[in-house]
C-alpha positions as CSV (number, residue, x, y, z in Angstrom):
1,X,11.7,-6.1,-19.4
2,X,9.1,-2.6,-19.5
3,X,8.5,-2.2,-22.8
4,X,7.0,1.1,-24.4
5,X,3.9,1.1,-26.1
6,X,2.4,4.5,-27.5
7,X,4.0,6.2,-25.1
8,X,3.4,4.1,-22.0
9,X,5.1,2.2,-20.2
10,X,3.4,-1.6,-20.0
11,X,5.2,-3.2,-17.1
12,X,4.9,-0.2,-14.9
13,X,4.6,-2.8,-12.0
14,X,8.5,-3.8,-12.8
15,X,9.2,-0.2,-11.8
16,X,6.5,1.1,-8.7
17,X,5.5,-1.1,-6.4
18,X,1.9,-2.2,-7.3
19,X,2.1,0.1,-10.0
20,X,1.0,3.0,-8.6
21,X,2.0,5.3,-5.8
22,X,-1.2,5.6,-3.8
23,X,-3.0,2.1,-3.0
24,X,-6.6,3.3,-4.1
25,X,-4.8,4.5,-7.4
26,X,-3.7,0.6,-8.4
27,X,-4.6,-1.7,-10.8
28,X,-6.6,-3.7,-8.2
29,X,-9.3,-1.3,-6.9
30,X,-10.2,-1.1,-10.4
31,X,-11.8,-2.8,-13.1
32,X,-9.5,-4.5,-15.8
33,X,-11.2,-1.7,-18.7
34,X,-10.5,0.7,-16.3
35,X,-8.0,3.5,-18.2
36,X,-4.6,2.5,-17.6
37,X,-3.1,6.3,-17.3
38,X,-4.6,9.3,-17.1
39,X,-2.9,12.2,-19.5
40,X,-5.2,15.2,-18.8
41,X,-8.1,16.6,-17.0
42,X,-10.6,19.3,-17.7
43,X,-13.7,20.1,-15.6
44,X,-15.5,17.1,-14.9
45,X,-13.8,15.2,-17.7
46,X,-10.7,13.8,-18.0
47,X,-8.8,11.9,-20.7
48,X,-6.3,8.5,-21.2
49,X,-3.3,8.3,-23.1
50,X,-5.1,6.9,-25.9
51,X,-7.6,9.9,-26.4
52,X,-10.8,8.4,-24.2
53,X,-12.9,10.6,-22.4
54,X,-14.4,10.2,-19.5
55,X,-16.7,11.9,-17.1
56,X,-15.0,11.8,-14.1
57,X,-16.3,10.8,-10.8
58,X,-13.3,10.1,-8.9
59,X,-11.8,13.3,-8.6
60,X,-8.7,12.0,-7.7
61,X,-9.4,10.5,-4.4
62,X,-11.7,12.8,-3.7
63,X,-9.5,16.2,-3.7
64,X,-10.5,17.8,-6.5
65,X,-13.4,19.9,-5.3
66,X,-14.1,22.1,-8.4
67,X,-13.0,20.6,-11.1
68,X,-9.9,19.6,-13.0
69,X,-7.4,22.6,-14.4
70,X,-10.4,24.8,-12.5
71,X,-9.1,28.8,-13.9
72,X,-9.2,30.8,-11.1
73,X,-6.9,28.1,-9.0
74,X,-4.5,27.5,-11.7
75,X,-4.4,31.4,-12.5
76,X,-3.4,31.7,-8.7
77,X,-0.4,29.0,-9.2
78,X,0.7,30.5,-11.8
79,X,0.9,34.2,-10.5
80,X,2.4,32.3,-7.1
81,X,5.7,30.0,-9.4
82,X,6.4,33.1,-10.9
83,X,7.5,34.6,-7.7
84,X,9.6,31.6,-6.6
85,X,7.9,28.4,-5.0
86,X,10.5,27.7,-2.0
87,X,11.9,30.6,0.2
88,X,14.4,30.4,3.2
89,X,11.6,32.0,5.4
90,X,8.1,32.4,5.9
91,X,6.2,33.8,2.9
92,X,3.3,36.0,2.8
93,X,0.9,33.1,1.7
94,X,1.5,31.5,5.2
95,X,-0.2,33.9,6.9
96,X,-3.1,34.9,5.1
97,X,-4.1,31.0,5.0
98,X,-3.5,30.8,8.1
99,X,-5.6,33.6,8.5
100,X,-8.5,32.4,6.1
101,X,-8.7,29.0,7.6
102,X,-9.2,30.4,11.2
103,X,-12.2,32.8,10.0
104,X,-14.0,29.5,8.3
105,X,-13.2,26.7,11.1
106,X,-14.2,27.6,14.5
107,X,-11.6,25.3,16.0
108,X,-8.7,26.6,14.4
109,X,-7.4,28.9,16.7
110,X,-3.2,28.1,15.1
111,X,-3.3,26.4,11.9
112,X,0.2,24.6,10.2
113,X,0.6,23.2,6.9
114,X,1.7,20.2,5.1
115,X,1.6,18.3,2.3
116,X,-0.6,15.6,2.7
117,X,-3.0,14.4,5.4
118,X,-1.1,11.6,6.6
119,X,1.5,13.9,8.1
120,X,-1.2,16.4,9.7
121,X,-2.8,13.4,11.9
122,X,0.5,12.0,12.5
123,X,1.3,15.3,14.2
124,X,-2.2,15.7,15.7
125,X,-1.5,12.0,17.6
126,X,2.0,13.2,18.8
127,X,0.6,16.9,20.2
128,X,-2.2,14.9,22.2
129,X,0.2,12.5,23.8
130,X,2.8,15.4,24.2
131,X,-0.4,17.7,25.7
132,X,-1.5,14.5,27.8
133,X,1.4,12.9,29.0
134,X,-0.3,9.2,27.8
135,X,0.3,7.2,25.0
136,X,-2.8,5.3,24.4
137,X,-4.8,6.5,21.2
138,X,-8.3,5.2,20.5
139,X,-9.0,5.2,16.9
140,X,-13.0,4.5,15.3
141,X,-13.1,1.0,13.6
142,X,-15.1,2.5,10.6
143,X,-12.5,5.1,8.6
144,X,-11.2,3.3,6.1
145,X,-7.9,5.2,6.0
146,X,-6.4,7.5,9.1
147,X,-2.6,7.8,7.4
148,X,0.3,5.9,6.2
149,X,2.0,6.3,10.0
150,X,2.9,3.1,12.5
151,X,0.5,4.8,15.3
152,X,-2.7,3.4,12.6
153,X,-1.8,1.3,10.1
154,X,-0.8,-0.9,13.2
155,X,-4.2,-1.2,14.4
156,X,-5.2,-2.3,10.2
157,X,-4.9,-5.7,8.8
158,X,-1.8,-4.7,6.9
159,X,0.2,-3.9,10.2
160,X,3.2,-6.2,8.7
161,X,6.2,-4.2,9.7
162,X,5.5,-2.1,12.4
163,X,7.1,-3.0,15.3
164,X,4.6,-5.0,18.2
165,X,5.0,-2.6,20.9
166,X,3.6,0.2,18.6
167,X,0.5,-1.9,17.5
168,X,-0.1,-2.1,21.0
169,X,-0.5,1.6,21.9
170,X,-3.7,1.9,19.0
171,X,-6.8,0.2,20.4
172,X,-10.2,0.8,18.3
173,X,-13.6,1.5,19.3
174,X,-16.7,0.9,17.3
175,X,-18.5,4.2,15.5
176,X,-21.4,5.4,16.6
177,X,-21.5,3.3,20.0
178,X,-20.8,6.1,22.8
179,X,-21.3,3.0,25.3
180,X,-18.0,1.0,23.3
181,X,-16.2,4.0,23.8
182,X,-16.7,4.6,27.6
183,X,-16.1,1.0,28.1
184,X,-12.9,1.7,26.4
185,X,-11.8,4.8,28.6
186,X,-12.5,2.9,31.3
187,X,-10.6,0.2,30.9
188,X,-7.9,1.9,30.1
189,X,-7.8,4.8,33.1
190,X,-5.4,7.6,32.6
191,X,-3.7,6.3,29.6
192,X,-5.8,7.8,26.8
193,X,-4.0,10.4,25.0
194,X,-6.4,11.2,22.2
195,X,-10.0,9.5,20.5
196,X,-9.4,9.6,16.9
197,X,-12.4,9.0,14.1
198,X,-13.6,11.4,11.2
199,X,-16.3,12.9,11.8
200,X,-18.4,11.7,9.1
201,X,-19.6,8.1,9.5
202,X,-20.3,5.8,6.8
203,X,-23.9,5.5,7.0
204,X,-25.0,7.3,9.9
205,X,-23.8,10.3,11.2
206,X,-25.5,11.9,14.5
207,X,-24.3,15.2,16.1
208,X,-25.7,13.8,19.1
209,X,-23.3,11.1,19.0
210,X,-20.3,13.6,18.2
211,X,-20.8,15.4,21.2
212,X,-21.3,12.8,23.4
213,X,-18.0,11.8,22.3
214,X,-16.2,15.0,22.8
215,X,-18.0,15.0,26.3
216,X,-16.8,11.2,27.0
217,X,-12.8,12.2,26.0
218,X,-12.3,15.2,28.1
219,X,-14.3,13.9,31.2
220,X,-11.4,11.3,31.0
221,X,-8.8,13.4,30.3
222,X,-8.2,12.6,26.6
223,X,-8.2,15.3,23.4
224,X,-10.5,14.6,20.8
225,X,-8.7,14.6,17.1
226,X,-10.9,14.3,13.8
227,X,-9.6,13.6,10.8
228,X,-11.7,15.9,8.5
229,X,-9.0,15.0,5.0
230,X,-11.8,13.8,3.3
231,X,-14.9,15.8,5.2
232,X,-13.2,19.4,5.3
233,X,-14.1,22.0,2.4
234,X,-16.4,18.9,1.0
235,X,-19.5,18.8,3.0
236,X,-19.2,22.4,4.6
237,X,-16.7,25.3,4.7
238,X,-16.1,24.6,8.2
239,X,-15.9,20.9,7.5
240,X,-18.1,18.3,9.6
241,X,-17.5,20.4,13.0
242,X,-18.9,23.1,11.3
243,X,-21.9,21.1,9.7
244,X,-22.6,19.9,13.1
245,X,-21.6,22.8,15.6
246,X,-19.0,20.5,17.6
247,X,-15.7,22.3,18.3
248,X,-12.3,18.7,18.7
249,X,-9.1,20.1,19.9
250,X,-7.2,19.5,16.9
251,X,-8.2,19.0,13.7
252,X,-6.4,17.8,10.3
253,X,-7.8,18.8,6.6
254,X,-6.3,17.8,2.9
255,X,-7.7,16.7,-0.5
256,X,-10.4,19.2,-1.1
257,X,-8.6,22.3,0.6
258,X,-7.0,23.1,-2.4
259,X,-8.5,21.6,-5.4
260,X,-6.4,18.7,-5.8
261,X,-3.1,20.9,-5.1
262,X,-0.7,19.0,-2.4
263,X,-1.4,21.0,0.8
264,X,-3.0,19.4,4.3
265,X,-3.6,21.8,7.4
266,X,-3.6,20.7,11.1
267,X,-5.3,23.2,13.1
268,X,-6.6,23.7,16.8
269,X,-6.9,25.1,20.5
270,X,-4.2,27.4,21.3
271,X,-2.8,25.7,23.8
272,X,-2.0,22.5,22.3
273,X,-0.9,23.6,19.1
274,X,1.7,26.2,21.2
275,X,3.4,22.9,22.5
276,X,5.0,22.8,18.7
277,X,6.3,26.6,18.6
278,X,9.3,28.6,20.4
279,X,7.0,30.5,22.8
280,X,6.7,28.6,26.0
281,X,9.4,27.5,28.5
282,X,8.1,23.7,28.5
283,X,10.0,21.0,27.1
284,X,9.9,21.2,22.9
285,X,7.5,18.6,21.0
286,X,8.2,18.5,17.0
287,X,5.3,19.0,15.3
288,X,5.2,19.3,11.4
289,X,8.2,20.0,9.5
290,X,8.9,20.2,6.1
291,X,11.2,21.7,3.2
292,X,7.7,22.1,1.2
293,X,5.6,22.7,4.3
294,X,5.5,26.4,2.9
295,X,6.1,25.9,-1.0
296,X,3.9,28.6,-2.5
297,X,2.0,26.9,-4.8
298,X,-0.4,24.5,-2.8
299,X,-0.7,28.1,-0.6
300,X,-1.7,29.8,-3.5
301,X,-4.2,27.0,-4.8
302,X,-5.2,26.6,-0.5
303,X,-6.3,30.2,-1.2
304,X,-8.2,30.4,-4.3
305,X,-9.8,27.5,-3.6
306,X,-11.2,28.5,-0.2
307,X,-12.4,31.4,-1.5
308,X,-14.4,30.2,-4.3
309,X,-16.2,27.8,-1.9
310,X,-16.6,30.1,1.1
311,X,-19.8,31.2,-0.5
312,X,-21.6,28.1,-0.1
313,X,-22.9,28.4,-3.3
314,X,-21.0,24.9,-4.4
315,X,-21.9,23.2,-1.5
316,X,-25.9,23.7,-2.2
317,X,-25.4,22.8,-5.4
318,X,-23.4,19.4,-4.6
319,X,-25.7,18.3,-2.7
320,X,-28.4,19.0,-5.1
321,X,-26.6,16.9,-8.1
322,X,-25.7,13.9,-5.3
323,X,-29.6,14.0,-4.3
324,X,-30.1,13.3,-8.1
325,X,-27.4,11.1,-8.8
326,X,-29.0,8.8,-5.9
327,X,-32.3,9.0,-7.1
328,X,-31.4,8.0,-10.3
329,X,-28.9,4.8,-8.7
330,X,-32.1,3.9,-6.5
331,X,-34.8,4.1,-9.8
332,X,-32.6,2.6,-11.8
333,X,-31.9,-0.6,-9.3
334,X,-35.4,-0.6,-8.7
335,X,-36.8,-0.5,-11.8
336,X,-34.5,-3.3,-12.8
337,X,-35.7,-5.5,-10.4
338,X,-32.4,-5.9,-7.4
339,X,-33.6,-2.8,-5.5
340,X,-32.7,-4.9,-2.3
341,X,-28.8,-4.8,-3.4
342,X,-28.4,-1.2,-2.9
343,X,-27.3,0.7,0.0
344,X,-27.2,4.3,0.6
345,X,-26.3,6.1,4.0
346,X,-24.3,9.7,5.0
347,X,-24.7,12.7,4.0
348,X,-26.9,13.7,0.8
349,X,-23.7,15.7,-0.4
350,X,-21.4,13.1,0.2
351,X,-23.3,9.6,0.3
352,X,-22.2,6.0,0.9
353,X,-23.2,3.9,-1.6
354,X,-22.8,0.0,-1.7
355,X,-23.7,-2.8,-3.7
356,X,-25.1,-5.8,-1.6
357,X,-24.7,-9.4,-2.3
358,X,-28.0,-11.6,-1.4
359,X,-26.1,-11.7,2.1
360,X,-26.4,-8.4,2.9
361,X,-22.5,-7.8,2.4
362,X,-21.1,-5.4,0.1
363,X,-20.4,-7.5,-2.8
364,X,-17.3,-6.6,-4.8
365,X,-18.2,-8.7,-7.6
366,X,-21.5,-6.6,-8.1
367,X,-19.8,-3.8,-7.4
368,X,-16.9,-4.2,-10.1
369,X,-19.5,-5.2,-12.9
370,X,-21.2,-1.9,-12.3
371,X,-17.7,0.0,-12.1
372,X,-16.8,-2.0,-15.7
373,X,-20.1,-1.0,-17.0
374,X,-20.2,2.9,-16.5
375,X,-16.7,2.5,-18.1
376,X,-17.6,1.2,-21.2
377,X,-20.3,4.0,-20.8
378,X,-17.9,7.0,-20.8
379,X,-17.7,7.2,-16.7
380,X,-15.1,6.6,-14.6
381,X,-16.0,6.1,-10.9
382,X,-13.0,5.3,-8.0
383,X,-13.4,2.8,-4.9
384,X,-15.3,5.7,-3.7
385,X,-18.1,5.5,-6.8
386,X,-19.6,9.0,-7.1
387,X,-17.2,11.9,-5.4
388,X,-18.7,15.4,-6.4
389,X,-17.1,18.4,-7.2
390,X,-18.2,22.0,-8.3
391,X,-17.4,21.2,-12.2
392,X,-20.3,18.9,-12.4
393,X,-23.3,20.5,-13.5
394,X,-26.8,19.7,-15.2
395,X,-25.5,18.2,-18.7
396,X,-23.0,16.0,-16.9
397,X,-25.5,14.8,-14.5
398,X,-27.7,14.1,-17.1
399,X,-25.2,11.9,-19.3
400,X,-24.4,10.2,-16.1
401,X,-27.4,9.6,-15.3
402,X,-28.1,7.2,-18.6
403,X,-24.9,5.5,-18.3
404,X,-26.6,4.8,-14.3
405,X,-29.3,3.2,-16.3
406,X,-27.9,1.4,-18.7
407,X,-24.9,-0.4,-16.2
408,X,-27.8,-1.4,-13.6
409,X,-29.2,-2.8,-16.7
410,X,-26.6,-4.8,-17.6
411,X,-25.7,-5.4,-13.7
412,X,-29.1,-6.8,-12.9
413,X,-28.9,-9.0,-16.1
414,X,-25.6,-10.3,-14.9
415,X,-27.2,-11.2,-11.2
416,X,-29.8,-12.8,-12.2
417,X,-27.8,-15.0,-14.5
418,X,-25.1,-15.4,-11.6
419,X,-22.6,-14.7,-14.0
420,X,-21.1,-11.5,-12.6
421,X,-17.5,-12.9,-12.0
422,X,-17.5,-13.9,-15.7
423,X,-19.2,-10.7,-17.1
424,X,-16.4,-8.8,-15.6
425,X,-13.7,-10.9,-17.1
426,X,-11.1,-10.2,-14.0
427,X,-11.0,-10.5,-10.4
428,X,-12.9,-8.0,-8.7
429,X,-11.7,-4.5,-7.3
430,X,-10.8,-5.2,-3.5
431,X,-10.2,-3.1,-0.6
432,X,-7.1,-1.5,-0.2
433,X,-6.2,-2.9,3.7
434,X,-6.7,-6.8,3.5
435,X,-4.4,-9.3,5.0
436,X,-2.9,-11.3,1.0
437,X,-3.2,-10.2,-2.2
């Protein structure tokens, strides 16, 4: 039976499916203090049902790249809803994104819209093999998360339900390794429709090695596709291609495009991207298509939030608060004697940062004790720890910064008593694709 406590519902899992309707949102990738629902957001804060604050360091998955109920976006909405959000035809909005998004990404010669990223890559995969005449796609091993669609989650360890001969046509190549991925095209000659991967890797990232790809793919035929729906309007205006001065042939962009707004983008060459519109003689390929494809607010949000970062001003000063927020994570692990169990790799504005076990292996144990203890410090981090975003600025930093200190405290106490299992008082958050609960 759900039964309703202060307003909330307590069994929510009799009614969603794991309780929540996005994976990294559920009750298992975070601790068991973790806020149960979130009733408001302002800035870099946000608030549960109960009245707890929080500084907020997940920014909901990462798509909230100013800040929650940021005014300038939600003015935009606002003015956009008033006007009607769903039209029978195009609307003005579509065009002057379109527009926007062509003058910031080099690659984006046609641009379409959608509503989440999923969809955008999904449609980037079919538009290669369309372009190509193959099927094959050849995916990165590292990204934790390329879509919801058959063509990936196949290739995951939580491929139950897609049908055999479609797990078949995703193979995976390992990140970074330019010499994997040849071996790859060459084994499978003429049937490689596309190379897949974001940009950004975990803990390296080398231009070199981005170009060598791009080099690799067309010299056998395939398109290059990079999932920038965490990367784009994060780490550059342009993205990762723009960061790095590569050009793939079709790109897909989400989360931070419009401040945490539902709107996704897939854009590239010409060419390809014509294969999904009315103005060749070829036979048709369905690209995207969707009722909301066009609804005005995400548009209106795509807009206003584009054109606050196209400055550059907020990406300087991310990457200034990350560098701190790392060097206070490194002192504070150091000073507390388990410097060895951190890890830190990617980009200074958007680092990968892991807690090790004494084998070298992130340790999700470690890793949910800390998450616990910034909670019960007024921070709430995601799977993702520290995602940054325009609202957070010196004070927050600061606070944040003690509630570091204090939780490695507590965290190193906890390791060196091997007692973090118990300290935590639940099983620890775990990764979204495994093979059982």
């Amino acid at each position: 039976m759900v039964v309703k406590k202060d307003g909330l519902i307590t069994d929510i899992h009799s009614l969603i499916p794991g309780g929540a309707h996005t994976y990294s949102r559920g009750d298992d990738t975070f601790p068991a203090n973790a806020p149960k629902s979130l009733s408001r957001g302002k800035g870099a804060y946000v608030w549960d049902t109960t009245g707890r604050r929080f500084i907020d360091w997940g920014m909901a998955l990462r798509s909230v790249s100013l800040g929650h109920a940021h005014p300038k976006v939600d003015r935009a909405v606002i003015s956009a809803l008033r006007s009607g959000v769903n039209m029978s035809r195009p609307v003005p909005e579509e065009a002057i994104l379109a527009r926007l998004i062509a003058s910031v990404v080099p690659s984006a010669e046609m641009v379409k819209f959608g509503k989440n990223g999923s969809d955008a890559t999904a449609a980037a995969v079919r538009l290669a093999r369309s372009a190509t005449g193959r099927d094959l796609i050849l995916r990165s091993d590292e990204p934790d998360f390329l879509g919801i669609h058959d063509w990936f989650i196949g290739s995951t360890v939580m491929d139950r339900g897609v049908p055999t001969a479609v797990k078949q046509l995703t193979k995976t190549f390992k990140y970074g390794d330019l010499g994997d991925l040849e071996n790859q095209l060459k084994a499978h000659p003429n049937q490689v429709a596309a190379v897949v991967l974001e940009p950004l890797g975990k803990f390296s990232t080398s231009p070199e090695f981005l170009r060598g790809l791009i080099a690799l793919a067309h010299e056998h035929g395939a398109l290059v596709i990079f999932d920038e729906t965490v990367s784009g309007f994060r780490v550059h205006i342009a993205g990762a291609q723009g960061l790095f001065d590569v050009r793939p042939d079709l790109s897909t962009f989400g989360k931070a495009i419009a401040n945490g707004y539902a709107l996704s983008a897939l854009v590239g060459r010409r060419d390809v991207m014509e294969l999904g519109g009315i103005r060749h003689s070829e036979d048709r390929t369905f690209l995207m298509s969707s009722t909301y494809g066009s609804e005005r607010v995400g548009l209106a949000a795509g807009l206003a939030t584009i054109s606050e970062l196209r400055s550059g001003t907020i990406f300087r000063q991310n990457e200034r608060v990350m560098r701190r927020i790392v060097e206070a994570m490194a002192g504070a692990f150091d000073y507390h004697g388990i410097g060895a169990r951190l890890k830190v790799g990617g980009l200074p504005i958007s680092p990968n940062i892991s807690i090790l076990g004494p084998d070298g292996e992130v340790d999700f144990r470690a890793k949910t004790r800390f998450m616990w203890l910034m909670i019960e410090n007024g921070v709430l981090l995601s799977q993702h720890l520290f995602s940054v975003a325009g609202a957070h600025r010196n004070r927050v930093v600061a606070k944040t910064s003690v509630a570091i200190d204090q939780s490695i405290r507590g965290l190193a106490e906890s390791i060196k008593r091997d007692s973090v299992l118990e300290d935590i008082q639940d099983l620890p958050v775990q990764p979204v694709f495994r093979r059982k609960n």
